[in-house]
C-alpha positions as CSV (number, residue, x, y, z in Angstrom):
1,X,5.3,-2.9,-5.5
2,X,4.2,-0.4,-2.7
3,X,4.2,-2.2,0.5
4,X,0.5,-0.9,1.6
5,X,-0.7,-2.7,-1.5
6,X,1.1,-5.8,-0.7
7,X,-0.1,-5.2,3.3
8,X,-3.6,-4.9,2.1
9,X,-3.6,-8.4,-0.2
10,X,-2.2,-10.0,2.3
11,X,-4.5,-8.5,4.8
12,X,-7.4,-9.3,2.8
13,X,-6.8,-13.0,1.7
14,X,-6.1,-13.6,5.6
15,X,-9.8,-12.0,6.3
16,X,-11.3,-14.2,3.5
17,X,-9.4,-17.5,4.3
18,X,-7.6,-17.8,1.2
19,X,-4.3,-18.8,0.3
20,X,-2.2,-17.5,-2.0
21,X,0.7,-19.5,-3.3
22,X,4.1,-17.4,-3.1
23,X,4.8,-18.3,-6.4
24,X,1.5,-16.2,-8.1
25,X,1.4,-13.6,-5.2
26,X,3.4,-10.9,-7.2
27,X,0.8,-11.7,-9.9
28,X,-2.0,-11.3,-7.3
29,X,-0.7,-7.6,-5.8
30,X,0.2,-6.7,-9.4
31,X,-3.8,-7.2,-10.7
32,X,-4.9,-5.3,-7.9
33,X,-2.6,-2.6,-7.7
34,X,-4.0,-2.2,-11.5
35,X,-7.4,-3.0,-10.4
36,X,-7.0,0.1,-8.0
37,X,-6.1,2.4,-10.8
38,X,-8.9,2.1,-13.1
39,X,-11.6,2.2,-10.4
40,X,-9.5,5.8,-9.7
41,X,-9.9,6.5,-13.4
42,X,-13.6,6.2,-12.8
43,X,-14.1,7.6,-9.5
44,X,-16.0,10.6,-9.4
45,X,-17.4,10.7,-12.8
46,X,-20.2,12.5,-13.5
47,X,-22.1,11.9,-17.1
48,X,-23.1,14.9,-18.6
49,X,-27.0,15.8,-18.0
50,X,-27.2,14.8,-21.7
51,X,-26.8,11.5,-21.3
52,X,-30.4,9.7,-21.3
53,X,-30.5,6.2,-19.4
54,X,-32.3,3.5,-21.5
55,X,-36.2,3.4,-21.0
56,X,-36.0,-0.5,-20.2
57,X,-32.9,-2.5,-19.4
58,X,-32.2,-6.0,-20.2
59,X,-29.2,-7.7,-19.3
């Protein structure tokens, strides 16, 4: 694991007040890490000027 993304879960879990066990930490760093590289898939996207947005949405 890079140690910046293990800095940062640990960083962040201490700024939110949660614990996380040893045991599942790996776990924890690993989902983010992937977490991180499919909002970089995303990032910057720019739909084509095709693309129409529905007239009403409903979730």
């Amino acid at each position: 694991m890079d140690n910046d993304t293990e800095a940062f879960v640990d960083r962040a879990a201490a700024v939110l007040g949660v614990r996380i066990d040893p045991g599942l930490r790996p776990a924890v760093v690993a989902n983010f890490a992937h977490f991180v590289s499919l909002f970089e898939r995303v990032e910057g996207f720019e739909p084509p000027e095709s693309l129409d947005p529905p007239a009403v949405y409903r979730p």
